[in-house]
ZAZA-920064 format. One line per 2 residues: their letters; for each residue x, y, z of N, C-alpha, C. Coordinates in steps of 0.05 Angstrom, whole numbers, padded with zeros to 5 digits. Layout:
ZAZA-920064
A) X,Y,Z,X,Y,Z,X,Y,Z | ...
***
This chain:
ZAZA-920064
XX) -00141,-00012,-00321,-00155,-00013,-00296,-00176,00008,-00296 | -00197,-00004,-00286,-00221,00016,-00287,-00222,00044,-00268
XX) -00212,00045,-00244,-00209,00060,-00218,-00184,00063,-00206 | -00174,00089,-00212,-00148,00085,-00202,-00148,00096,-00166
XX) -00133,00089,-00159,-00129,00097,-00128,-00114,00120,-00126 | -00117,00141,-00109,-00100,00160,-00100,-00068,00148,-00111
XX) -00057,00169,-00123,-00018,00158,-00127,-00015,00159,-00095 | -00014,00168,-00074,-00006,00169,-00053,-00009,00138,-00039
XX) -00027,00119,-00050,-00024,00094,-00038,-00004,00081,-00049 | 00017,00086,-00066,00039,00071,-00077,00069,00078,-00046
XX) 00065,00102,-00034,00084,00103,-00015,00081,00086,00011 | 00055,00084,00004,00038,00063,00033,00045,00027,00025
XX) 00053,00027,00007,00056,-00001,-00002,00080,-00008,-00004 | 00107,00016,-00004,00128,00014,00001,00134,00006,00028
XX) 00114,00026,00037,00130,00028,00069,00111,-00017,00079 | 00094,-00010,00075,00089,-00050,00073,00112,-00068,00073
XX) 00118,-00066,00043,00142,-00080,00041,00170,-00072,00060 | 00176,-00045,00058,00198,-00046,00074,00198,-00053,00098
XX) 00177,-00055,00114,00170,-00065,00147,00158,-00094,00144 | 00160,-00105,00113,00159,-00138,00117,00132,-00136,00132
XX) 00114,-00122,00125,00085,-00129,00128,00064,-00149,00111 | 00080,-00148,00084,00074,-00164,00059,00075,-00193,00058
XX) 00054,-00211,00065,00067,-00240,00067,00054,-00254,00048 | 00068,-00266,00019,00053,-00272,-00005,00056,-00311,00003
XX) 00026,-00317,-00007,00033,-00343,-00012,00026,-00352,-00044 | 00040,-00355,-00057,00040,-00358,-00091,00016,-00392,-00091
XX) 00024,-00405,-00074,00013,-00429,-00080,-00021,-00429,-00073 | -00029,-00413,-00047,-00051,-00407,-00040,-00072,-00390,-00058
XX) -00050,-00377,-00068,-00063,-00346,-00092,-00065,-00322,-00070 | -00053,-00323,-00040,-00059,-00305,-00026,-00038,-00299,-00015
XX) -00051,-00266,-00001,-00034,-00264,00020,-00036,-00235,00038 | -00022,-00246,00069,-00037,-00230,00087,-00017,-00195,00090
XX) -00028,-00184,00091,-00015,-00146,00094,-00032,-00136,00109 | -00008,-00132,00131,-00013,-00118,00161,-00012,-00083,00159
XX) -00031,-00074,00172,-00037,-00043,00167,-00011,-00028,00181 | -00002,-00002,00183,00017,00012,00181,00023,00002,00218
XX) 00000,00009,00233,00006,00003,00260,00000,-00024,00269 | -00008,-00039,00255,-00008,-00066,00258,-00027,-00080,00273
XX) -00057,-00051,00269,-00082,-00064,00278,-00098,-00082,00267 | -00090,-00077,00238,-00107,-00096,00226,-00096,-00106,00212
XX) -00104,-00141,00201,-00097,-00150,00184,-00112,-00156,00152 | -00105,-00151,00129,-00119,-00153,00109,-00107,-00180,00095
XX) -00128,-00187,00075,-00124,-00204,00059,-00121,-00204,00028 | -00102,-00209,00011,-00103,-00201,-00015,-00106,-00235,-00026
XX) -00130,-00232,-00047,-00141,-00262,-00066,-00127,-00252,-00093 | -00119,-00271,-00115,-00120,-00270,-00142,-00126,-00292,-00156
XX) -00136,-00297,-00174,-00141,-00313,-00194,-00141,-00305,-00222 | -00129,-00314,-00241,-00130,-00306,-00266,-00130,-00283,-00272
XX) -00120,-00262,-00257,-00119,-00231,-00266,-00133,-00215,-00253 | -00152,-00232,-00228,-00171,-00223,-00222,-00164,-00211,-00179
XX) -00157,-00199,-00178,-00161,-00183,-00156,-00173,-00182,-00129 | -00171,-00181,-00110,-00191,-00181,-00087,-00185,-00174,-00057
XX) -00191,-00151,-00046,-00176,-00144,-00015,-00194,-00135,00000 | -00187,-00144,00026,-00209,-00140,00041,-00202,-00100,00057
XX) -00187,-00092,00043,-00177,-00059,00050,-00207,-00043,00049 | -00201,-00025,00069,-00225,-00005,00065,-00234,00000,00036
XX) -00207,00012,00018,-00212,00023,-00012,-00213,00006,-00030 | -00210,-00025,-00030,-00208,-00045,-00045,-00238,-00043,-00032
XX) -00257,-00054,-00013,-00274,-00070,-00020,-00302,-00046,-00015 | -00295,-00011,00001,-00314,-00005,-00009,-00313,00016,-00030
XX) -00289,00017,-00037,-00290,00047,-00063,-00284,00025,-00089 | -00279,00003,-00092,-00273,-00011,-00120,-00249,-00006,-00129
XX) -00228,00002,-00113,-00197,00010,-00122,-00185,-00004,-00113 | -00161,00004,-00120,-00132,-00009,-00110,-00123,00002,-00087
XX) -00128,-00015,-00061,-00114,-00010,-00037,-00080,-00010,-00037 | -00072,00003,-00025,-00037,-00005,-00019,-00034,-00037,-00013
XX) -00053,-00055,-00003,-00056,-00086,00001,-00043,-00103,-00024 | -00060,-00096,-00040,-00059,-00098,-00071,-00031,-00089,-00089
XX) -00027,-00064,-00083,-00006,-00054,-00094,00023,-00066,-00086 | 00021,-00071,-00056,00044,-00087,-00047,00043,-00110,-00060
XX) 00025,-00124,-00073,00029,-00153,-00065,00035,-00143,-00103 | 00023,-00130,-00119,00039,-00131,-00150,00064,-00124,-00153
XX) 00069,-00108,-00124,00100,-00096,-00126,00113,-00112,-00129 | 00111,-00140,-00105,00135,-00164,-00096,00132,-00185,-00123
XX) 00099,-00186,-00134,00104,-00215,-00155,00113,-00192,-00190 | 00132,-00171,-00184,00138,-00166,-00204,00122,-00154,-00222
XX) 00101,-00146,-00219,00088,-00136,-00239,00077,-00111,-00248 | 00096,-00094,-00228,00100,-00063,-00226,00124,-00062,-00215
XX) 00141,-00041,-00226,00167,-00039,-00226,00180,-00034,-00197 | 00199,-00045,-00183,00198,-00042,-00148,00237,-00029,-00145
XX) 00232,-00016,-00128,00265,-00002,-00132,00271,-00002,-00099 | 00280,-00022,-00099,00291,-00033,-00066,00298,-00005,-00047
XX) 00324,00017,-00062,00327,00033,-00053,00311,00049,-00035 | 00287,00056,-00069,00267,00078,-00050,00243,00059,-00033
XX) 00247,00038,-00032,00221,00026,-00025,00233,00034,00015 | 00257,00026,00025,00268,00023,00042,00266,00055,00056
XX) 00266,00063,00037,00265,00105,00054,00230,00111,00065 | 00223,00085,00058,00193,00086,00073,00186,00070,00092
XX) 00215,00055,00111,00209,00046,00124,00196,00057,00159 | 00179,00033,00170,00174,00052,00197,00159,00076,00192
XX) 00134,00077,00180,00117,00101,00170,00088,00093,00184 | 00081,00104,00209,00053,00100,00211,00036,00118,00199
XX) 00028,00108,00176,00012,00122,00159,-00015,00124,00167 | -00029,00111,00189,-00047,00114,00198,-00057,00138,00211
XX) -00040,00145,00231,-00028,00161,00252,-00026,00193,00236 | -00012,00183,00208,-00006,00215,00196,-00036,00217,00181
XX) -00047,00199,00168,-00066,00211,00158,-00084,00217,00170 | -00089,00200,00194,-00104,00221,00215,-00104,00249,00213
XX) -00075,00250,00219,-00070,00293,00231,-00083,00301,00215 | -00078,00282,00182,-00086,00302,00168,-00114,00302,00154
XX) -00126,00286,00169,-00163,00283,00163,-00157,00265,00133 | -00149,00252,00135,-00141,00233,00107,-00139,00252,00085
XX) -00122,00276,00086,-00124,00285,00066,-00084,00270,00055 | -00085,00245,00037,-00063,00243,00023,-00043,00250,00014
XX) -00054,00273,-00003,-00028,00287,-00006,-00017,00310,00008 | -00025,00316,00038,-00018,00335,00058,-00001,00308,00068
XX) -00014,00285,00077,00000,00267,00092,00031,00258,00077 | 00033,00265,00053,00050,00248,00041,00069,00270,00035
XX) 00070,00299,00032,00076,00325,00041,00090,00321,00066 | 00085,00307,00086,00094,00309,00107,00119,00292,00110
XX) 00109,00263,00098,00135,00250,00101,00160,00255,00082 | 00156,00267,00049,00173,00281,00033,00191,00301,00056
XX) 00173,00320,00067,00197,00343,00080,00211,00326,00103 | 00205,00305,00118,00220,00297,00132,00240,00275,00118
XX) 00237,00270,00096,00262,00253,00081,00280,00273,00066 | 00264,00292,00055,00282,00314,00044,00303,00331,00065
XX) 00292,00335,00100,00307,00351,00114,00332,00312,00116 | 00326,00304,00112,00355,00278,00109,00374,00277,00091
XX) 00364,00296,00076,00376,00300,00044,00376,00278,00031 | 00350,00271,00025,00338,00253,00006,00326,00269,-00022
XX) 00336,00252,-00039,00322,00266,-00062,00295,00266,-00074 | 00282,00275,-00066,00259,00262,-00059,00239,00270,-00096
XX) 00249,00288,-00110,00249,00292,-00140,00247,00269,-00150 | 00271,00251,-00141,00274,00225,-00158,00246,00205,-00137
XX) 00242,00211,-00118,00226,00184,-00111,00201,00194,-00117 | 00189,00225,-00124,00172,00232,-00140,00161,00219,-00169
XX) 00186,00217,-00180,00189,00207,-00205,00186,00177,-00205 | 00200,00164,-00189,00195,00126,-00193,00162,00127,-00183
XX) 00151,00147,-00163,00113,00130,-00160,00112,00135,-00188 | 00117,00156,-00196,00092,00162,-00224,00099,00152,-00242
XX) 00130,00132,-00236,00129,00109,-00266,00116,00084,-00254 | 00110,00080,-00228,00101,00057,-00211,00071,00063,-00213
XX) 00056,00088,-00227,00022,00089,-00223,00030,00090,-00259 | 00031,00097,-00273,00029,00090,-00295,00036,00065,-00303
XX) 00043,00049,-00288,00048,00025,-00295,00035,00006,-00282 | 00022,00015,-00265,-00011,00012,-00257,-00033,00010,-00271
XX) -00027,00041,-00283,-00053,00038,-00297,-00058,00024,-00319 | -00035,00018,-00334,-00039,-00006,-00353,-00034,-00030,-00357
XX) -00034,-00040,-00323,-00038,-00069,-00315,-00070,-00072,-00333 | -00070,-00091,-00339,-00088,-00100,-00353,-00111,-00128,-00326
XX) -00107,-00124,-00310,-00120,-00137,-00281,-00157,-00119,-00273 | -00168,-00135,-00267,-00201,-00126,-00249,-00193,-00131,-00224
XX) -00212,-00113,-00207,-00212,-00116,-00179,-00237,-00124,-00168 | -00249,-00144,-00152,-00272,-00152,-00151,-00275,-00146,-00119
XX) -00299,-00145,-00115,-00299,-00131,-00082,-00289,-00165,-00069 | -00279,-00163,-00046,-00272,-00184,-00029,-00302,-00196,-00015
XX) -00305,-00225,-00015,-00322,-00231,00000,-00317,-00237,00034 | -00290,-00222,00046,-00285,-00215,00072,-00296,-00180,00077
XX) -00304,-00178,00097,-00310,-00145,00109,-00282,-00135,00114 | -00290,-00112,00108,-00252,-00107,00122,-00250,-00107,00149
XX) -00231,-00114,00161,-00225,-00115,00191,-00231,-00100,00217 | -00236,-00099,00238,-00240,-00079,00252,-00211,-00077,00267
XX) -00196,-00062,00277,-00173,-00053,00292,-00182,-00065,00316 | -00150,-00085,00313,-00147,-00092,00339,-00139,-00073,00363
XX) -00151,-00092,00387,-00138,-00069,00411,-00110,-00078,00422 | -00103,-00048,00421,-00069,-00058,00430,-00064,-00075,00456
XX) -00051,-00099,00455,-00038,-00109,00481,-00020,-00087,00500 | -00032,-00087,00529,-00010,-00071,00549,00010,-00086,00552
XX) 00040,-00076,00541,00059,-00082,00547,00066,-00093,00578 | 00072,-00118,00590,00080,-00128,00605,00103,-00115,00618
***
């Protein structure tokens, strides 16, 4: 892969899957992944190896969005460990990377000490991203910019 993405978007793709944000359609070649707070919706394309999301960092930095990463997680093609995927459930990652001016690995700092004060081992879930980005990086796949814009955030419905 030509551009790798922050390792910190592999915890963002967990927490996807574990909140069943991930909805693959194999037959379509697509599929839709809902943002952490569930303002927006993105779209992931593939064809023949070939890549495509309408994510901020998929379509304007040329990387791999967490969109993307979810959807190689589920069709198998980066290694997925149900366990740790599930200790990222319920993570508005939006919200934290705010506080933290998108700085990633402060944001991702943050949710480690609050799984670690659970007594989570969080050593070991250190260790499965960085066999989950090296096994990234030699996916042998291109990423092509999406011919969708990425989404604008919806406005929240007032609860009734």
């Amino acid at each position: 892969m030509k551009k790798m993405p922050p390792i910190e978007k592999i915890p963002e793709a967990y927490s996807a899957i574990a909140d069943g944000r991930v909805a693959i359609d194999e037959g379509d070649e697509k599929a839709n992944v809902s943002s952490s707070d569930r303002s927006k919706g993105y779209i992931v394309g593939w064809k023949d190896g070939i890549y495509s999301s309408n994510d901020n960092a998929s379509y304007w930095q040329g990387t791999v969005g967490y969109p993307i990463i979810g959807v190689l997680l589920l069709q198998g093609k980066l290694p997925l460990d149900d366990a740790i995927v599930t200790l990222f459930r319920d993570i508005n990652w939006k919200e934290i990377n705010a506080r933290h001016k998108n700085n990633y690995h402060l944001a991702l700092a943050e949710i480690y000490a609050g799984l670690e004060a659970k007594g989570v081992d969080v050593e070991a879930i250190k260790k499965n991203i960085q066999a989950v980005y090296e096994n990234l990086e030699r996916l042998q796949i291109k990423i092509k910019r999406s011919s969708l814009r990425p989404p604008i955030a919806r406005k929240k419905q007032a609860e009734e």
